[in-house]
N, C-alpha and C positions, 0 to 999 in steps of 0.2 A: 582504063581508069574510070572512066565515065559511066560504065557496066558496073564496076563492082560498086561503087556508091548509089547506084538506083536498087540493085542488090539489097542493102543495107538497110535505106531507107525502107523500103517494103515490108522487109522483115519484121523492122521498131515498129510499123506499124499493127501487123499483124497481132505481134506480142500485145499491142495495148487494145484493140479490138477487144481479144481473147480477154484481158483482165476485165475488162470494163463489164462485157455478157457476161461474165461470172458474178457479178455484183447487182448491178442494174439491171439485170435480164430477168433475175430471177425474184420472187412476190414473197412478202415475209407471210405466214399463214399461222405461228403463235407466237410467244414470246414467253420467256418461262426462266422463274428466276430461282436459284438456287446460294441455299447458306444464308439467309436471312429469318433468324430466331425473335429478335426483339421490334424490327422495323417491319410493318405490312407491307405484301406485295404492291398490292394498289397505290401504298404511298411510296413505295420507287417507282413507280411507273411513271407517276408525274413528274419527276426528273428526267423522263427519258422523253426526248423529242421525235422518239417513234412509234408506228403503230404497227397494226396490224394491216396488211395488205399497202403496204411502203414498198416501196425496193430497197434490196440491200446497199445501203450507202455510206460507202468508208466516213466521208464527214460526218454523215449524223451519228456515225457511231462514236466516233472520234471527241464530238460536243456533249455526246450522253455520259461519256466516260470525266469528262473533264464536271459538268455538273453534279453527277454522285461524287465525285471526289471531290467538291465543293460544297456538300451539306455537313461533312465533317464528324459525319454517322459510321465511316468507314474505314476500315484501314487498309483496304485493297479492292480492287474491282477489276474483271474482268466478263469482256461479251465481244462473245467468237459465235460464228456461223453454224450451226449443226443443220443438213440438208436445211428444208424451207422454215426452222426454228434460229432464234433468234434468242442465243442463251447467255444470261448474264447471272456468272455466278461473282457475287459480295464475300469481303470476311467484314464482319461488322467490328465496331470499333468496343470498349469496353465501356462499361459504366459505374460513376465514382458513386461506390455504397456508400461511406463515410471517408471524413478528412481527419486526420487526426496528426498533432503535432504532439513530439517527444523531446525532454530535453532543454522545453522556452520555461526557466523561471522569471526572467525580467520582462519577458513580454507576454501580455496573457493573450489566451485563445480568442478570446473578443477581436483583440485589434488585428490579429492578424488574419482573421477568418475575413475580415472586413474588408481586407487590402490585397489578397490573392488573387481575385477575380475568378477561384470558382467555386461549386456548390455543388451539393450532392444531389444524385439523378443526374447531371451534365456529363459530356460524354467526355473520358480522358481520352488522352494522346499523350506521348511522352514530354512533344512539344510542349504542350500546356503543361506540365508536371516542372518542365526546367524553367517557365517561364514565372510558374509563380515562386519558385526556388528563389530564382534572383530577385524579384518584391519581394522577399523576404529576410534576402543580405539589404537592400537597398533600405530598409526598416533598420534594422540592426544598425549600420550604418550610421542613420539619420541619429542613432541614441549613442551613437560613439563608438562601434565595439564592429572597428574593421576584419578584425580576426574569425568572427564567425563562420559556422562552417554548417552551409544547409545542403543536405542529400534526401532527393524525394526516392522514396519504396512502394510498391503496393504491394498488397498479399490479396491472391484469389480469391474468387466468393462464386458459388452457383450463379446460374442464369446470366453469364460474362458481367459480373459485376467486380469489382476489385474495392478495394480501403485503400486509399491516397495516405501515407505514412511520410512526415516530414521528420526527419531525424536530425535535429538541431543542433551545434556544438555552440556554445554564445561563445566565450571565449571570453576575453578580459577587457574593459576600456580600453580604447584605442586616445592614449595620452598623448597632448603636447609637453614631450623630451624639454625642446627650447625653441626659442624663437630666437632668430640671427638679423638683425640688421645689416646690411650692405651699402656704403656710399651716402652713409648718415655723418653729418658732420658737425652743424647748428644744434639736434639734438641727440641726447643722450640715447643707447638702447632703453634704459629705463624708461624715461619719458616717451619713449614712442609705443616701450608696450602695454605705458598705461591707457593709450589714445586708443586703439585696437580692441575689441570685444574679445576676442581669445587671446587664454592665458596661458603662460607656463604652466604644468602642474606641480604642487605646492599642496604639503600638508591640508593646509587648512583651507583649502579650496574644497572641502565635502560636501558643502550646502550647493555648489552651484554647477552646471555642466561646460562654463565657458573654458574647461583647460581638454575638453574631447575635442578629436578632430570631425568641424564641420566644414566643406567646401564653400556653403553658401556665404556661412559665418566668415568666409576668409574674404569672400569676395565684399561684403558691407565695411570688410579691415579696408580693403584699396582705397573705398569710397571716403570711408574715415581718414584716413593719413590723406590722403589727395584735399579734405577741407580742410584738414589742421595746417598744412603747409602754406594755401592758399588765403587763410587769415593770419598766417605772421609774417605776408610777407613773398612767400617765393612763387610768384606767379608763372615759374617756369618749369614748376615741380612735377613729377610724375614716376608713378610706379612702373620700373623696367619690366618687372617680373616676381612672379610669385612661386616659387616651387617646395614642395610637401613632400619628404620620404620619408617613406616605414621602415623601421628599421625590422627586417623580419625575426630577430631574435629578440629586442623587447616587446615588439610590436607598439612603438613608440613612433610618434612623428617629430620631425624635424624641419621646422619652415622658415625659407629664409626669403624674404625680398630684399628684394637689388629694388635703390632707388637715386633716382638724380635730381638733388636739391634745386639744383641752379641756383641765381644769384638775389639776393633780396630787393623787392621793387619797394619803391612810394610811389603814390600817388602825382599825376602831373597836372595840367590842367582840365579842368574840370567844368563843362557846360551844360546847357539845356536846350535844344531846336524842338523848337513849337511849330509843327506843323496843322494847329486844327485852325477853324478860322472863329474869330469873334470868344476867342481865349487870349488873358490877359495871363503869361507866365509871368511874371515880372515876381510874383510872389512867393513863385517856385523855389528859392535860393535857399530857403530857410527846412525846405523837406531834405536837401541835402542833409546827408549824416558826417561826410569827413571832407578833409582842406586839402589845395596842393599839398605834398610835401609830408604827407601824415602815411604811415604804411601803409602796405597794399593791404585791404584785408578783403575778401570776397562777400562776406556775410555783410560789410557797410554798402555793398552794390545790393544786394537783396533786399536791404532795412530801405535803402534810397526809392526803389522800384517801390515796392509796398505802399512808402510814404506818398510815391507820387501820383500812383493810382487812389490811392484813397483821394489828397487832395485833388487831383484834378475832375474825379469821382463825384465831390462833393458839389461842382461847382454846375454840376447838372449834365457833365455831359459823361455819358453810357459806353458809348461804342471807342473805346480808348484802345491804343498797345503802344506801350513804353518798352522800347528797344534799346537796351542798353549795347554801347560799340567801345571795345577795349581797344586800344592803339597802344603796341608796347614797343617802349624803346630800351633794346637791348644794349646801348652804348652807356646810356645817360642811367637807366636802370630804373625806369618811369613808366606808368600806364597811364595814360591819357584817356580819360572818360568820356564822353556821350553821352546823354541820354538823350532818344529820340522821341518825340509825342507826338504820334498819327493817329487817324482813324483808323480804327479795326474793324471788321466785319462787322456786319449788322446781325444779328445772331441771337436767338431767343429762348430761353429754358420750353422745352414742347411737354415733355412728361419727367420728370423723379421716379425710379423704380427700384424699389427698397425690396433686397435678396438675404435671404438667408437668416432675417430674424423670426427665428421659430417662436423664442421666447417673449418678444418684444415687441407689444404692438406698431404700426404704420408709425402712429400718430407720435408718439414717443420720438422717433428718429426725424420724422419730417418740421416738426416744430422746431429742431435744433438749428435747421437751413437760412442763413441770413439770406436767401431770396428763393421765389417758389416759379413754380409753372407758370408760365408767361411773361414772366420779368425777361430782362435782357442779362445774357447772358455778363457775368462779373468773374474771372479769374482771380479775384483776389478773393471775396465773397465766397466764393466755393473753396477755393483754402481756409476760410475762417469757418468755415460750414463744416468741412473735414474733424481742423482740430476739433472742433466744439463733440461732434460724435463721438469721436476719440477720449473724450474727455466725459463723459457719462461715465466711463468703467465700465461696460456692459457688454464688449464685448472683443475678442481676441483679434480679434484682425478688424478692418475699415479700410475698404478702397473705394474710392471714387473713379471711374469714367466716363466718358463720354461718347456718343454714338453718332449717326446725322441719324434724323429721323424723317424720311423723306421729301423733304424740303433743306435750300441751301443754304435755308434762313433760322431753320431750326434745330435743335441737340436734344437727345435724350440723355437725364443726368443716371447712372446708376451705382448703386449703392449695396456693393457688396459687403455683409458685414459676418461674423459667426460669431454664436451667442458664448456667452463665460457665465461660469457660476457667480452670481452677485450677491448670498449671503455668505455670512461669516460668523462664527461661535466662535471666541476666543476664552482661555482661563488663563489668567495672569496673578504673577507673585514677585513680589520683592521687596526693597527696604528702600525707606526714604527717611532721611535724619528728622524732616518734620512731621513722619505719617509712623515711624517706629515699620513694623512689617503689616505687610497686608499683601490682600489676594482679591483678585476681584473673578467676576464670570461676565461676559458680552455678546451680545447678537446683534445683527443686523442685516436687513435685505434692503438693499439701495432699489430694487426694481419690482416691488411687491406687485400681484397680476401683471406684470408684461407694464403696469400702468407710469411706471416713471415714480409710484411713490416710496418716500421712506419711511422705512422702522426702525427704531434703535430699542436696547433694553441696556441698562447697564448697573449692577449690582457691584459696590467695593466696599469691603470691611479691611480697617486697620485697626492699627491700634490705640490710635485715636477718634476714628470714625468710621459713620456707618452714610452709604450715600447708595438710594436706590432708584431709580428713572427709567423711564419708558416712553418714546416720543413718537410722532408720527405726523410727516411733511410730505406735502405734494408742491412740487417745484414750480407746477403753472398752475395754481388756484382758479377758478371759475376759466381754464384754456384761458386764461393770459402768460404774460410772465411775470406772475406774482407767486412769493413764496409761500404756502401757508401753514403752520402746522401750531399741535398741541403737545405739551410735556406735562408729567402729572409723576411727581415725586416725591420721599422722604428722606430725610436727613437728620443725622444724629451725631451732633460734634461734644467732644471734653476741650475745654478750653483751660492752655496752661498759662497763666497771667503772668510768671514770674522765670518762666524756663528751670523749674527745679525739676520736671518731671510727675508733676503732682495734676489729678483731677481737680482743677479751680472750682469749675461750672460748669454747665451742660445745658445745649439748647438743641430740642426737639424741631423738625420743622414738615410741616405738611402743605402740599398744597399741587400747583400747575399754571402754567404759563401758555401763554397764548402768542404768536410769533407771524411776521408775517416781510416780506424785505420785494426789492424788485433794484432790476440794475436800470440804471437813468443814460450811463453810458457804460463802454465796456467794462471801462476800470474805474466806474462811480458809483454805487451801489447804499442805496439807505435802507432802516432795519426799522422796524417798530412793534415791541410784545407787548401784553399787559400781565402783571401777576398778581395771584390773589394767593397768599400762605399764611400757615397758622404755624406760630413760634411756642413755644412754652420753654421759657430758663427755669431751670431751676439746680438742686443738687449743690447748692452752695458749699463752697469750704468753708470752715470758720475762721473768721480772723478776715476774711476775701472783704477788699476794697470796699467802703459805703454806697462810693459811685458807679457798680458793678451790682450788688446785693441791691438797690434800689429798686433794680430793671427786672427783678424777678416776675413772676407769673407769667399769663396769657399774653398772646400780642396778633393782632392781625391785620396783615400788612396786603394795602392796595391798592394799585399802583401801574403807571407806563413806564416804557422807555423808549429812546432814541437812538437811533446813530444812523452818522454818512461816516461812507470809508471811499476811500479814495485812492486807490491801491495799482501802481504803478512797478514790483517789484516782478523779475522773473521768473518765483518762484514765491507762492506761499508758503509753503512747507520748510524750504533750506534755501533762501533767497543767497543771492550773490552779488546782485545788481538791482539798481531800481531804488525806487522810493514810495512811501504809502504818508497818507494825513486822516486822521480819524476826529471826530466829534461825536462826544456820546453824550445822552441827559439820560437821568432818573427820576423819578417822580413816585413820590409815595403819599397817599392823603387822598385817593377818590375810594374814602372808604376807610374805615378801620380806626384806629388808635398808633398807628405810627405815620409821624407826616415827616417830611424831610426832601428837597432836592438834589442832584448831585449833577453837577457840570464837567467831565472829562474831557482832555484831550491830549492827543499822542501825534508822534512824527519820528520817521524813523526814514534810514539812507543807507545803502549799500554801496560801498566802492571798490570793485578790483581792481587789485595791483597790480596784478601781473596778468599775462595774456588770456593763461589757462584757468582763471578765477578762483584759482586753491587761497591766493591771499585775498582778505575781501576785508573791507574796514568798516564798520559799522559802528552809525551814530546815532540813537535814540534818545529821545526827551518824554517825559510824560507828566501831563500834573492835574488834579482835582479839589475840585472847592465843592464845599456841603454845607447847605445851609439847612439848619430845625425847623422852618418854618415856625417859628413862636414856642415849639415844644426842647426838651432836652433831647441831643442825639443818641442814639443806644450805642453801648459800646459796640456790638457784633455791627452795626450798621458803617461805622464808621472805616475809615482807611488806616490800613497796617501798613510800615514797612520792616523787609527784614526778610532773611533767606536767600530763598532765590532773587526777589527782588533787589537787593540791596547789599551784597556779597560782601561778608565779615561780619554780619552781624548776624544773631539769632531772627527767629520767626518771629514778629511784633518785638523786634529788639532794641527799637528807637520810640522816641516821641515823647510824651504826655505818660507819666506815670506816678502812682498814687507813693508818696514818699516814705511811709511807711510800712504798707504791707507790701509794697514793691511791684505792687500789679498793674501791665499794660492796660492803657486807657483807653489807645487808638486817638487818631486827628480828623480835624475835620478838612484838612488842609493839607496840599503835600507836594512834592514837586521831585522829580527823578530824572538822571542823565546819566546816558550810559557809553564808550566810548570802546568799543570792542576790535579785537585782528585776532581775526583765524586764519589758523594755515594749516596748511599740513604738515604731518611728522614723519620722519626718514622710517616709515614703515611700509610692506605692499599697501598700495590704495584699494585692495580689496578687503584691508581692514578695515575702514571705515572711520578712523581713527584722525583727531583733530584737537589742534592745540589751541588756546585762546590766551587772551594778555588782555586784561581788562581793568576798568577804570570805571565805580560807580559812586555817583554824587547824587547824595537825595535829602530830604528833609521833611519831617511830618509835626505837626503843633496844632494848637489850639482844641481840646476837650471839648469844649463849651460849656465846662466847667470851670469857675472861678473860686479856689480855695488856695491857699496856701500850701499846704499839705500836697498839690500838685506840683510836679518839678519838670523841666523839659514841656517847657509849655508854648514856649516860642523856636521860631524858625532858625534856631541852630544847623548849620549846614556839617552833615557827617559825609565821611569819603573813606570808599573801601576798593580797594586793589589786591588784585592778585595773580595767579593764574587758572588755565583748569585744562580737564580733557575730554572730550565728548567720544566717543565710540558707538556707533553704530553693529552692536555685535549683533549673529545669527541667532543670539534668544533674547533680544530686544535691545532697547537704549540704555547705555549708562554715562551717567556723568558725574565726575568729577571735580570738586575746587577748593585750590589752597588759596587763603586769602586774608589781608589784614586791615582792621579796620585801623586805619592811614588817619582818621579826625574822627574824633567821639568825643561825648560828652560825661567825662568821668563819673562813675560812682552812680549812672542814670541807666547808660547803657549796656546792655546785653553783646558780649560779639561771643564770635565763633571762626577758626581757623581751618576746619575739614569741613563740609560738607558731599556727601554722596544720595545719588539717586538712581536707582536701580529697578530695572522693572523687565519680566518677560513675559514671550506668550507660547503657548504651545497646545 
């Protein structure tokens, strides 16, 4: 036995001797390379880790084989031994003559030539042909239209070059069928799919793409319903599951979450631990936003946080973190709050590195930052820093991160942003009860050179007027934050004195203003212009008022103005909540032959009703005194109400009017209350569509004329009620209102029962 295994082992030797001198024994003497047309020899050679007078060595063949098949030049390689030659024959890989896509009319050759990742002269591979195939369902996709159907081809060309042929099927949107609720119980499917960004499809969803199927879009849906539940209430809430299927015969989706309400919390006890030292909380109690016993909501911990970093922020001290610690009792059905106030790291802004604004210079974006390079690091500051960029309009995306920048004291802020187009030309048409029809044309560039400044242009002819303007503001004046700009306009109104429909008068007006404001706090903000214009009335009617016809000819008016605003509401635009106080003065007389001043003020309140702020009650007041300074007032100078203002009544359909020719005076005096609920109406809320129920109390007197022949000359209180409906349609705003003047003063005033205002752009 011991024989035949000494045998054996002998042998396995001998065999590997023998291999080894067949390889290593013998000296490579050329190397010689065959089948390569478009790549130099010399440049494969430098892939190969051998030379000439090497020994033949299975590894380095082995590594030379794996590095040409590594430059991706090739579609095959092969090197075998020929006696002391060393032969490596290649098939070379093809080359993409052109790219060409068949079949994309929704998506043009630009964007997708951009997204492929390849280019002509690059070398194909099938691989690379199926890979950009799929970035180009994954596009598709992205624009809704899962159906699509991409197949890459090439067709030959001399010198191994081929055409890369994408043959494209788009196929149809890929709609949302329905959306299903599961384990919804509190709210309605309605109400929960109005909370969610994606829609059912529906008719009249054409303007918008939220009824295609996006995954990402679904996933911002979980984030959505997980805050809506956690501000009414269910702190226990959470999405089971979200699942999405195609129906492959409509090619329609279907998604349904499964969710678990759990049970509605309030609030339980509610504290503050002050961990800094030589910090007085004691004043803390008042940043609180809600009481034991008030519901849970999540956004009152976030409003409380914010609150307490600012105050405690304010009182000097930097390095803060307010750690909020929720205790939930699930018997009692109570979350018990915490706020905790410790030192945070010490931590210090090192560099801002502002990315991706081509259009927009540095300075523009870094001026918006409520703290800079070397300040101490503020989390809440840098959220107010975010919005504030975000809020230029300039551009489509804004992220903020944060980096260490090698130190464990220091952060790099950066500032990813991508630029948007920031002008806009608009042409608009429609009807307005007090403008008859009219059309206007508009421009504007919010970011003119990258520099932060603005343009406006705006031209409207109706059928009562002609108004044309052109402005231009820079938002930091001399690099402060001061506003400054100039407007330079004409305007051409028919004035109808008596609402018959008639050309009364007509006042010409030329001139330009001079404007300039600064914010004192975030939400306190004062304004101050001066304007110089040239008036000319003239075009009388006969029979037209004495104290109207007086004021004919020339007039030029020069003069400031004033105002603080004070502006607490959530939204300027379609407020819900919140509160605003304004004071304005006028002043005319540094200059000219018109003197006069005017004293306004307004205040105005939002209150929702309900959770989701669809019910919101709104309460405004507003009133003006004008004094002549020693001269008569002009009628155009004076205060009108009526219209919009004053709902039921005509335009200048109250007040001071001459008794016989029956023409508005205007007042110098006047006082307005307005007492509003909007809601919404049992229609999709992607109409836009909203009801109101309103209540206007106002009153205007005193001419500063004393005649007889004058009627409605005192402070008679008139009240008009009624309803109306606002829409937000896809070719602009219109509004609606029925309404009845409720107190008038007979045989004086002017009312009116319809009112519409109508306008689009396109």
């Amino acid at each position: 036995m011991k024989s035949k295994t000494s045998l054996f082992l002998l042998s396995t030797t001998l065999v590997g001797l023998l291999s080894t001198s067949s390889l290593s024994g013998a000296k490579i003497h050329s190397i010689k390379v065959e089948g390569n047309n478009r790549v130099e020899t010399p440049t494969i050679l430098t892939y190969v880790p051998i030379h000439i007078g090497d020994d033949f060595d299975q590894e380095k063949i082995e590594d030379a084989l794996k590095d040409l098949f590594a430059t991706g030049l090739f579609a095959d390689v092969f090197i075998e031994e020929s006696g002391d030659t060393l032969l490596i024959k290649v098939v070379e890989n093809k080359i993409i003559n052109r790219i060409v896509f068949e079949g994309n009319d929704k998506i043009k050759d630009e964007l997708l030539v951009g997204q492929i990742g390849l280019r002509p002269r690059e070398v194909y591979t099938a691989g690379r042909a199926q890979g950009a195939a799929q970035k180009i369902r994954d596009i598709y996709r992205l624009s809704g239209r899962y159906g699509a159907k991409i197949e890459p081809k090439i067709i030959e060309r001399d010198q191994n070059r081929v055409d890369l042929v994408f043959e494209i099927e788009e196929g149809k949107p890929t709609r949302i069928d329905r959306i299903i609720f599961v384990g919804n119980k509190r709210f309605s499917e309605g109400r929960l799919e109005s909370i969610v960004m994606t829609k059912e499809t529906r008719w009249y969803r054409f303007f918008t793409s939220d009824d295609t199927y996006d995954p990402d879009r679904m996933a911002y849906d979980r984030e959505l319903l997980r805050k809506y539940y956690l501000n009414n209430g269910y702190a226990d809430f959470k999405v089971v599951s979200v699942v999405a299927e195609l129906d492959p015969d409509s090619q329609d989706f279907y998604i349904t979450y499964t969710l678990d309400e759990g049970e509605p919390y309030e609030f339980g006890e509610v504290k503050i631990i002050n961990n800094l030292a030589k910090f007085d909380a004691s004043q803390l109690e008042s940043e609180i936003t809600f009481s034991q016993g008030n519901k849970y909501k999540l956004k009152e911990v976030e409003k409380t946080i914010e609150n307490l970093n600012r105050a405690v922020g304010d009182q000097g001290f930097t390095f803060i973190e307010i750690e909020p610690k929720a205790e939930k009792d699930a018997e009692k059905h109570t979350v018990k709050m915490t706020f905790e106030i410790k030192e945070g790291r010490h931590v210090y802004i090192n560099r801002i590195n502002i990315r991706g604004n081509d259009r927009t210079n540095d300075n523009v974006v870094r001026r918006e930052f409520r703290l800079g390079e070397g300040d101490a690091y503020n989390a809440t500051k840098l959220n107010r820093s975010e919005q504030r960029i975000k809020d230029l309009g300039y551009f489509k995306k804004v992220e903020l991160s944060e980096q260490e920048a090698g130190a464990p004291d220091k952060v790099d802020i950066n500032v990813d942003v991508e630029d948007q187009a920031t002008g806009q030309l608009q042409f608009a048409a429609g009807y307005s009860t007090s403008e008859g029809p009219l059309g206007a044309i508009m421009a504007n560039e919010r970011n003119v050179m990258g520099e932060g400044y603005i343009w406006n242009m705006r031209t409207m002819v109706s059928q009562r007027s002609v108004d044309a303007r052109t402005a231009f503001f820079d938002p930091y004046f001399l690099d402060r934050r001061l506003l400054g700009g100039v407007e330079v306009f004409y305007t051409q109104r028919k004035y109808d004195t008596r609402k018959t429909f008639s050309d009364d008068y007509r006042m010409s007006s030329v001139g330009s203003s001079f404007q300039t404001g600064y914010e004192i706090t975030e939400s306190l903000r004062q304004n101050w212009n001066y304007l110089i214009r040239e008036d000319h009335l003239g075009s009388f009617r006969r029979g037209l008022s004495p104290f109207v016809a007086a004021q004919s000819g020339d007039w030029l008016v020069s003069g400031f103005g004033h105002s603080l605003v004070y502006d607490k509401r959530d939204s300027r635009i379609d407020p819900t909540a919140g509160y605003y106080a304004s004071v304005g003065n006028d002043f005319a007389g540094a200059g000219g032959n018109v003197r006069y001043i005017k004293n306004n003020f307004s205040v105005g309140h939002y209150l929702p009703i309900d959770d989701d702020n669809t019910w919101v009650l709104a309460t405004k007041a507003e009133t003006g005194i004008m004094n002549g300074l020693g001269k008569t007032t002009r009628v155009v100078d004076r205060y009108s109400l009526g219209g919009d203002s004053l709902r039921g009544f005509t335009d200048s359909g109250i007040g001071p009017r001459d008794r016989i020719t029956r023409d508005a005076l205007g007042g110098q005096y006047y006082y307005l209350a307005t007492v509003e609920l909007n809601f919404p109406l049992p229609l999709p809320n992607d109409f836009g569509v909203k009801g109101q129920l309103f209540t206007d109390i106002g009153s205007l007197w005193d001419s500063g004329n004393s005649s007889t022949r004058i009627v409605s000359n005192d402070s008679k209180t008139r009240v008009g009620s009624g309803v109306g409906i606002t829409w937000k349609s896809p070719v602009g705003p219109i509004g609606i209102t029925f309404a009845k003047a409720v107190r008038k003063v007979k045989g004086v005033d002017y009312t009116e029962t319809f009112r519409v205002n109508f306008g689009t752009q396109f």
